[in-house]
C-alpha positions as CSV (number, residue, x, y, z in Angstrom):
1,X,0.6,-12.9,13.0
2,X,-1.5,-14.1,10.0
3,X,-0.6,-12.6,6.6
4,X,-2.2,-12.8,3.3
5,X,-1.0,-13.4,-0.4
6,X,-2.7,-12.2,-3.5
7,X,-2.5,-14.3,-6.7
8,X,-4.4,-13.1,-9.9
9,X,-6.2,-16.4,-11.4
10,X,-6.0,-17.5,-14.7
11,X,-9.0,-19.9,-16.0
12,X,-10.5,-21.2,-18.6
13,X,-14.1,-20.9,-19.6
14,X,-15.3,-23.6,-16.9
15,X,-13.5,-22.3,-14.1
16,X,-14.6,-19.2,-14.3
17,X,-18.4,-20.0,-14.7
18,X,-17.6,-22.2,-11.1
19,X,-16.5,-19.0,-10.0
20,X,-19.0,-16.6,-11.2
21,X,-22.0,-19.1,-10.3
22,X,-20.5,-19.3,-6.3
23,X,-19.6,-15.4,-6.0
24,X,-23.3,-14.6,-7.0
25,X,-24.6,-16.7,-4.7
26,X,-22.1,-15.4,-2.0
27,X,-23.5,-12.2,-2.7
28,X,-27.5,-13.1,-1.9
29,X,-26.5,-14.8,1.0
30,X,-25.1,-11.9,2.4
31,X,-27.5,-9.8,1.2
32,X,-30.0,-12.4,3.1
33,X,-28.2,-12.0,6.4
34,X,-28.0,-8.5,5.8
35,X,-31.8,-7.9,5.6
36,X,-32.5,-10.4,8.5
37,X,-30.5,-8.6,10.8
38,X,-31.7,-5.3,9.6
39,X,-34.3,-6.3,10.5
40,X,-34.1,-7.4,13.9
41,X,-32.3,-4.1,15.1
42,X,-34.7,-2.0,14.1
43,X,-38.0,-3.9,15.2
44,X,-36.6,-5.3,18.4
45,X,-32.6,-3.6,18.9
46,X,-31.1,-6.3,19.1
47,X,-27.9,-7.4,17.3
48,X,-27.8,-10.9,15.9
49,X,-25.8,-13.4,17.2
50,X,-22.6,-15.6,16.3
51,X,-25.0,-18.5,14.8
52,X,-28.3,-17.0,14.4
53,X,-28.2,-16.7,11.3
54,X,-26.6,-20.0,10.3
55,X,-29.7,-21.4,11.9
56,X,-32.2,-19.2,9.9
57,X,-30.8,-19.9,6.7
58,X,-30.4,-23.4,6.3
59,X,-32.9,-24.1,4.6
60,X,-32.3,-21.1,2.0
61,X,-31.3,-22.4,-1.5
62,X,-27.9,-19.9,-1.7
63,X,-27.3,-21.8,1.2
64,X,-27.2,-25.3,-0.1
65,X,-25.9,-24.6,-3.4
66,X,-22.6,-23.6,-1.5
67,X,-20.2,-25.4,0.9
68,X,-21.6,-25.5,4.3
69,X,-18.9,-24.2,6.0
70,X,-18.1,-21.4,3.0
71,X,-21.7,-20.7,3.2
72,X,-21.4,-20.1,7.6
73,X,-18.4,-18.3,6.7
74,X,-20.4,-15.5,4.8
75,X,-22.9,-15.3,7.6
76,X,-20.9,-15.2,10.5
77,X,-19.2,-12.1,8.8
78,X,-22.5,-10.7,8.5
79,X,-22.7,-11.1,12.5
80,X,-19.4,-9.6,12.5
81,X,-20.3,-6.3,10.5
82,X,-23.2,-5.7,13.4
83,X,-21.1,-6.5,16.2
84,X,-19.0,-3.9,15.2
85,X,-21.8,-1.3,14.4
86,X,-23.1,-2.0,18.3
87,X,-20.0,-1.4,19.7
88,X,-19.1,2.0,17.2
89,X,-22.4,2.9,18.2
90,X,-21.4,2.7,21.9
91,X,-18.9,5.1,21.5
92,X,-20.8,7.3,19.3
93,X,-23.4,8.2,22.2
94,X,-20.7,8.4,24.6
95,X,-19.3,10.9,22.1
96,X,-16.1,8.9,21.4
97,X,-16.8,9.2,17.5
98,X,-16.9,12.1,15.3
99,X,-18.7,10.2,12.5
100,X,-22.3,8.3,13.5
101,X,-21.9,4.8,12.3
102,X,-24.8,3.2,10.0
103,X,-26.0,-0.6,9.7
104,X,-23.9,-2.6,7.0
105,X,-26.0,-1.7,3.6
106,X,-27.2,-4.2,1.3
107,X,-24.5,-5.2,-1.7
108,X,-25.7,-4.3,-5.5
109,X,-27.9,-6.6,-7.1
110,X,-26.8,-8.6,-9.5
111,X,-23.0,-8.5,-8.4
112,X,-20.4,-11.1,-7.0
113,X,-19.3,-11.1,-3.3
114,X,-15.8,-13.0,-1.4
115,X,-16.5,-16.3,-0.5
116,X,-14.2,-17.5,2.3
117,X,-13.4,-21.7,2.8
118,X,-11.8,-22.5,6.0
119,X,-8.7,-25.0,5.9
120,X,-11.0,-27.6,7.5
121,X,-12.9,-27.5,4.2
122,X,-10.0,-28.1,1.7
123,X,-8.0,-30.8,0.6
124,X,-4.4,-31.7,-1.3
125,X,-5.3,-33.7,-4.7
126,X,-2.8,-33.9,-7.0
127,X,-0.4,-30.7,-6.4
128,X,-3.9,-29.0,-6.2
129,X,-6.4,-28.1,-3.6
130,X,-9.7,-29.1,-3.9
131,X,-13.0,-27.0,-3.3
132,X,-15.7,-28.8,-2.5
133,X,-19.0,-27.1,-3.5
134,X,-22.9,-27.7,-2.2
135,X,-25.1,-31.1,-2.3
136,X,-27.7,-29.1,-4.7
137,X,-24.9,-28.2,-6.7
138,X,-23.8,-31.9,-7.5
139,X,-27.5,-32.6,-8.0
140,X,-28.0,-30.0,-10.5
141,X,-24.6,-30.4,-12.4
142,X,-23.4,-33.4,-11.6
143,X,-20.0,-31.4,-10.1
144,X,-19.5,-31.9,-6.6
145,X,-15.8,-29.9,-6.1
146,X,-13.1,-27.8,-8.5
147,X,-9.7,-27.5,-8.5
148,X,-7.0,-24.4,-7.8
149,X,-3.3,-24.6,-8.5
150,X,-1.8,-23.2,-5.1
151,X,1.1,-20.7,-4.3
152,X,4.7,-22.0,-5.4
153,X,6.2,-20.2,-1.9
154,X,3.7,-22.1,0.3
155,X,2.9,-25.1,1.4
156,X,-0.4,-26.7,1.5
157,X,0.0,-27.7,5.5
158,X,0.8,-23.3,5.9
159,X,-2.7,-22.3,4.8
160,X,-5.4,-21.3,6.9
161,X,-7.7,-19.7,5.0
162,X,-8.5,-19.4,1.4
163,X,-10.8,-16.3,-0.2
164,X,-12.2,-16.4,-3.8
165,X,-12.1,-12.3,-4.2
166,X,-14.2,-10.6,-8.0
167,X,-13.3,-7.5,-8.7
168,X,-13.3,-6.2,-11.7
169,X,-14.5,-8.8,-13.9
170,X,-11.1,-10.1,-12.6
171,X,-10.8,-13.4,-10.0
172,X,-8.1,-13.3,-7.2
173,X,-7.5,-16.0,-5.0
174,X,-6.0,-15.1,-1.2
175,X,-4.6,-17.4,0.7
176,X,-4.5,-16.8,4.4
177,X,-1.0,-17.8,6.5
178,X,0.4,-17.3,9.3
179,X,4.0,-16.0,9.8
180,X,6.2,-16.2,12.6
181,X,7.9,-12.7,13.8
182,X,11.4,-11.6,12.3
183,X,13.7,-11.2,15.1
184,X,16.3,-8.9,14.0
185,X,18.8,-7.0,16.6
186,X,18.8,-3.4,15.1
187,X,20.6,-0.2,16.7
188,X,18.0,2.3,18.3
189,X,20.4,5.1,18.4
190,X,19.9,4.8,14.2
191,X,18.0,6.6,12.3
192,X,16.0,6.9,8.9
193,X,14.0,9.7,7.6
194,X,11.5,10.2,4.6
195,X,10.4,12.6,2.8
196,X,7.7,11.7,0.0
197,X,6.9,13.1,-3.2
198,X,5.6,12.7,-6.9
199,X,9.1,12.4,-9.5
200,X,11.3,11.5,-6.1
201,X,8.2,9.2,-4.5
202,X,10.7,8.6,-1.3
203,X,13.8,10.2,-0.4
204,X,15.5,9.4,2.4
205,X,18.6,10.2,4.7
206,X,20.1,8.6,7.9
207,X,21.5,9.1,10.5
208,X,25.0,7.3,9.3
209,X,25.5,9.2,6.3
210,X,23.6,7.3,3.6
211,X,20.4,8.8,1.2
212,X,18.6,7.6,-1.3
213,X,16.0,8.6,-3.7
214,X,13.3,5.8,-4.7
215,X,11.8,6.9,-8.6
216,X,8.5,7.8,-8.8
217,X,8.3,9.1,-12.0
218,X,7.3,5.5,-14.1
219,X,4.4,5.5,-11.6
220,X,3.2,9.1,-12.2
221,X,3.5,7.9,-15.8
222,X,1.6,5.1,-15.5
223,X,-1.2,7.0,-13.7
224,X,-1.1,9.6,-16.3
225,X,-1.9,7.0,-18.8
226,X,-4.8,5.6,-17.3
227,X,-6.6,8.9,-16.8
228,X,-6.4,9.7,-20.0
229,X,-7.7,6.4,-20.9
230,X,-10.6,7.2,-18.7
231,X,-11.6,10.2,-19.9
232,X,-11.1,9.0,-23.8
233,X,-13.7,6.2,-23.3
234,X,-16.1,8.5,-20.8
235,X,-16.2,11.0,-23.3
236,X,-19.9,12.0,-24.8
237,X,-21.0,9.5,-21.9
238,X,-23.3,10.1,-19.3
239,X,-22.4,10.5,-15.8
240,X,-21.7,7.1,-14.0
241,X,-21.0,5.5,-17.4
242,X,-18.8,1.9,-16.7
243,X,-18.1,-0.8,-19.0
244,X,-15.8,-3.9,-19.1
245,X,-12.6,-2.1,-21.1
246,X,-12.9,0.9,-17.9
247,X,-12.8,-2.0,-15.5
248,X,-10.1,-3.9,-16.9
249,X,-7.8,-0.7,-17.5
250,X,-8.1,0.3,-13.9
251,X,-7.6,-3.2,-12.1
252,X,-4.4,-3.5,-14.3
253,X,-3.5,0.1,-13.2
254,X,-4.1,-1.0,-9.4
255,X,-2.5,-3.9,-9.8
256,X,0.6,-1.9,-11.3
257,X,0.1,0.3,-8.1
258,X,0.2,-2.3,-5.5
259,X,3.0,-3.5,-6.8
260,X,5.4,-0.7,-7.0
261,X,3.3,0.2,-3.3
262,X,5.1,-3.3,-1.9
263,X,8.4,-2.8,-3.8
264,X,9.0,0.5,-2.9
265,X,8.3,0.0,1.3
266,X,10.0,-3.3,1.0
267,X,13.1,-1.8,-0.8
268,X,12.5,1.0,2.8
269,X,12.9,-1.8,5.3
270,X,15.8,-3.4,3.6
271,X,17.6,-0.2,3.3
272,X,17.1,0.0,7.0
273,X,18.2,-3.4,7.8
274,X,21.3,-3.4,5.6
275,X,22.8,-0.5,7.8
276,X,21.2,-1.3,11.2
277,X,18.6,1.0,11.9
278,X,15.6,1.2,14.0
279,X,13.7,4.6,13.7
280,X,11.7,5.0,10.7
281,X,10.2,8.5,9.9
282,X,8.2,9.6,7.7
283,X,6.4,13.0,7.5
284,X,2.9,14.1,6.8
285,X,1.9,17.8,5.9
286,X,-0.9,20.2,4.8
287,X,-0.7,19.5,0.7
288,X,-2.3,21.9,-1.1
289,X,-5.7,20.6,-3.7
290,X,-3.5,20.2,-6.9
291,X,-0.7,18.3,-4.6
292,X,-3.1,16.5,-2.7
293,X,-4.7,14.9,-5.9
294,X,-1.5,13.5,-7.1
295,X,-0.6,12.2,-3.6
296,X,-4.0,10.3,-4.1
297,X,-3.4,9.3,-7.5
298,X,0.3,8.2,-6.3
299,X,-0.7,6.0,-3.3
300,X,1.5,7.3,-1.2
301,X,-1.0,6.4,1.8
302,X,-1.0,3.0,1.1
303,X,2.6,3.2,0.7
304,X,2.7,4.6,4.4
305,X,0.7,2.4,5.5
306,X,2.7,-0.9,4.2
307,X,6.1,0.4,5.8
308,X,4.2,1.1,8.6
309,X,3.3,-3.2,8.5
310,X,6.6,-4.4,7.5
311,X,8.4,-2.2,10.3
312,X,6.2,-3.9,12.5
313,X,6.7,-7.2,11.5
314,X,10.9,-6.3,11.4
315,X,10.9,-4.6,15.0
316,X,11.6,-1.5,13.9
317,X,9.7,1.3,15.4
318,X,8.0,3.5,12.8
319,X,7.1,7.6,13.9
320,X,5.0,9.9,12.0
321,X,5.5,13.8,12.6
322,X,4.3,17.0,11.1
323,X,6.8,18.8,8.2
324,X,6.5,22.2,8.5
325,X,9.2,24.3,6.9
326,X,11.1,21.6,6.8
327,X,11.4,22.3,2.9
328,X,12.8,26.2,3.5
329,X,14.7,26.1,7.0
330,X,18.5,25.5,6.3
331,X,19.6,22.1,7.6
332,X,23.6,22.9,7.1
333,X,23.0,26.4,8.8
334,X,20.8,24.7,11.7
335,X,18.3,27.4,11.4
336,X,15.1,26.4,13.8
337,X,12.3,24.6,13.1
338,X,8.9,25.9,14.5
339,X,5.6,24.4,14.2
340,X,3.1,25.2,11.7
341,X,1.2,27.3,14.3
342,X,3.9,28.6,16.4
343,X,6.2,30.0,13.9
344,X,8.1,32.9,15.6
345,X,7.8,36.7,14.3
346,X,9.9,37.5,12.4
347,X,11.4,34.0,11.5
348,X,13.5,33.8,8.2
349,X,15.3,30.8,6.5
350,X,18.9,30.9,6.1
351,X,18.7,29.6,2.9
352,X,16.7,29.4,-0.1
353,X,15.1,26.9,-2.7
354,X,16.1,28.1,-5.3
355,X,14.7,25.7,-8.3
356,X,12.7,22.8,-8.1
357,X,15.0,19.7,-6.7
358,X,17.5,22.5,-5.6
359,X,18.4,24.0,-2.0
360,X,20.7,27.0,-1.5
361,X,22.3,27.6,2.0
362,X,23.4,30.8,3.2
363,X,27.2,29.9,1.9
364,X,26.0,29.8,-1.3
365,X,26.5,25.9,-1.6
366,X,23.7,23.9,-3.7
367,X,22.1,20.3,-2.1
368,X,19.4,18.3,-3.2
369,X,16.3,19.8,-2.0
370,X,14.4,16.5,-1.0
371,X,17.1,15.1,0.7
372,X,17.4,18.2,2.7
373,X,13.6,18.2,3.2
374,X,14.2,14.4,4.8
375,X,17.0,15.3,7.0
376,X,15.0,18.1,8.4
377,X,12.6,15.7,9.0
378,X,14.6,13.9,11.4
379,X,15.9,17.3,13.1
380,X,11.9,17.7,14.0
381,X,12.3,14.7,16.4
382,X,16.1,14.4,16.9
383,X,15.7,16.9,20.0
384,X,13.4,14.5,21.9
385,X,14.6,11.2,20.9
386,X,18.4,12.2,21.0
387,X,20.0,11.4,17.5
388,X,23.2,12.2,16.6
389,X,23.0,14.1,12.8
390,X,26.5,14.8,12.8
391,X,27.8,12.3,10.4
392,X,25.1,14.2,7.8
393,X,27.1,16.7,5.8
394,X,27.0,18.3,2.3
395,X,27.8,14.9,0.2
396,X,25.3,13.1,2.1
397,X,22.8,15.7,0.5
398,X,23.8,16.2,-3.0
399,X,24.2,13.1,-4.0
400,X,21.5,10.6,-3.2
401,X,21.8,7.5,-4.9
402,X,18.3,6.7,-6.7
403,X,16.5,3.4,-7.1
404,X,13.9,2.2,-9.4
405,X,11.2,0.2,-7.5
406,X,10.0,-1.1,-10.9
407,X,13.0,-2.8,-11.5
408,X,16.0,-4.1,-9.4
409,X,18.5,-2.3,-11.2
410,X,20.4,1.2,-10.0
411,X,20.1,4.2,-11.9
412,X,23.5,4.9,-13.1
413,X,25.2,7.7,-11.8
414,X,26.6,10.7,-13.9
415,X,30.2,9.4,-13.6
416,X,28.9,5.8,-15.1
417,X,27.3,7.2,-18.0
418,X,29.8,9.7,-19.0
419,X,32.1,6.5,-19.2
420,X,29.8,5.2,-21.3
421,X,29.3,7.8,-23.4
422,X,33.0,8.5,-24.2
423,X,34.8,5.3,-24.3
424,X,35.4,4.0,-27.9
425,X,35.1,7.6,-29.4
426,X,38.0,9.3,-31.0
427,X,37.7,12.9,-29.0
428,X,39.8,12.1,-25.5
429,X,37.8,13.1,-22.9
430,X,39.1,13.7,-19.1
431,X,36.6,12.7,-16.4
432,X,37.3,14.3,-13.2
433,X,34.9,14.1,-10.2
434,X,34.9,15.4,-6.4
435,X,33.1,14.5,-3.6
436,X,30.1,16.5,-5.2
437,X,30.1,17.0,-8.7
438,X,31.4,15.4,-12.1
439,X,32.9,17.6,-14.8
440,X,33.7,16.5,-18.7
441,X,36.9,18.5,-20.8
442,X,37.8,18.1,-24.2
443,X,40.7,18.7,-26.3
């Protein structure tokens, strides 16, 4: 299984004009490759093979000016991209596909593109690795490679690829590994189920009498933020206004994203490795539009998607099922839980929600609504796959205990800040607390 790390670059004035000079010629290269193999499909239909094009464009200066084997890295991608239009196109006339794919399109002008450099093509100099650049290039400039500091958790002899990725008038360099699969005995009679959202972004409940509630409210902040730094700096602008402050604001914000994205799923599968479990859950519903945008906004997608990778890598096995009424049939009261289409006539709740973050059965006891939601989850699938949801009671549902993915501390609970609150004072205050609840009297 090959893996890839991300590391945001930091340069000086040089480095980046090395960087900016090869990215721009990465991009007419490809743009090259793109046009002659447009060009053969639609004159003669046929696709372009493996080394076709390495073989048209030797000659070509944006060739020469790069590494030869960086530069038949960017074209054999091309030859990728139209492999993989033939065969989507097979399947579109066999009416496989709902969507009728389209040859790749050329890249903007004057823009920077990935360049790719193979492990063949590197070398270990000094704690650094070396980048060797083209034969014109040395000619011209006099500068025949450059140098990149490398990754302090990998080793030079680990690497198998390296990517030189622009993107926002920002440099990233990737670096291409390949990791060995975690073998992990977990319990598949375990369970774990999640329920997303915007101020809880993930709560979740097993099936051994744990929940937890991952924060999501810094993130909403954060994304808050940064549209109304958007629309500040777009305002009295015309339409498809950008500028170097709007692309530096949102690559920070992404990067901010990614980050809690990783942190969050990764704090998900270590959750479920601390206490043994092997089914992962995770629902997916019908949002409505003002909902949907914040999901969007939120990443919750991508954070679906990254479990979905790390449950892979851990063996656990990762389901996805529908959510409806999951948020208004009583758990506790084990009312049923019909499909969006085949609800029953006539079908009520036992229970009620009664404020937001706030479920009411039908004996008048309060839970936490999301961690209801997520143990209903569960119920959606525990008939099929057999799980045994007795051990989830009341306390397992009121009282989640929440995490901050932006920063490896616990939020306190109640009972902690009360002490905190009262000790040194003057006023004697009595803490008393039950399985569900804590309560403060003073004298």
């Amino acid at each position: 299984m090959y893996r890839c790390q991300q590391n945001l670059m930091s340069m000086d004035k040089h480095l980046k004009a090395i960087l900016e000079f090869i990215c721009a010629e990465s991009h007419q290269l490809t743009n090259c490759g793109i046009y002659y193999a447009r060009q053969l499909d639609l004159k003669t239909q046929k696709i372009i093979g493996k080394f076709d094009l390495d073989k048209e464009y030797k000659n070509n200066k944006h060739y020469q000016v790069l590494s030869s084997q960086a530069a038949q890295q960017i074209l054999k991608s091309v030859a990728e991209s139209l492999k993989s239009f033939k065969e989507l196109n097979q399947k579109s006339r066999k009416g496989e596909l709902t969507d009728k794919p389209h040859l790749p399109k050329y890249i903007k002008k004057e823009g920077l593109f990935l360049v790719t450099y193979p492990k063949q093509a590197l070398k270990w100099v000094d704690n650094q690795i070396r980048i060797p650049l083209g034969k014109t290039v040395k000619q011209w400039f006099g500068l025949d490679s450059f140098y990149l500091p490398t990754t302090s958790n990998l080793r030079f002899q680990e690497i198998k690829e390296l990517r030189i990725l622009p993107r926002n008038h920002c440099f990233y360099v990737e670096f291409v590994y390949e990791s060995k699969p975690v073998e992990i005995e977990v319990n598949p009679d375990n369970v774990l189920g999640l329920d997303p959202g915007l101020n809880n972004w993930l709560t979740g409940v097993s099936s051994l009498g744990t929940s937890f509630v991952i924060d999501g409210r810094h993130l909403k902040s954060v994304n808050r933020w940064y549209h109304k730094q958007v629309a500040t700096l777009k305002e009295g602008k015309p339409q498809g206004f950008w500028s170097t402050q709007l692309a530096k604001i949102t690559e920070k914000r992404n990067r901010k994203i990614r980050d809690a994205v990783n942190k969050a799923a990764r704090l998900v599968i270590n959750q479920c490795l601390e206490h043994q479990r092997n089914k992962d859950q995770k629902e997916e519903g019908n949002l409505g539009k003002k909902n949907h945008q914040s999901f969007v906004s939120i990443a919750t997608a991508k954070l679906k998607e990254r479990m979905r990778q790390l449950c892979e890598q851990c063996g656990i096995k990762f389901i996805e099922t529908e959510e409806s009424y999951t948020s208004k049939a009583s758990f506790l009261d084990n009312d049923s839980l019909p499909k969006f289409v085949e609800k029953p006539e006539g079908w009520q709740p036992s229970g009620k929600r009664t404020k937001r973050g706030l479920y009411r059965t039908a004996q008048n006891q309060y839970i936490n609504a999301d961690a209801h939601g997520a143990a209903n989850i569960i119920r959606k699938v525990s008939t099929t796959l057999n799980f045994d949801l007795s051990v989830v009671s009341r306390g397992v549902l009121t009282r989640p205990q929440k995490f901050q993915c932006w920063s490896a501390k616990k939020t306190r609970s109640p009972l902690g800040i009360l002490r905190h609150l009262w000790v040194g004072e003057v006023k004697k205050t009595f803490i008393m607390e039950d399985n569900y609840s804590c309560y403060t009297l003073q004298k």
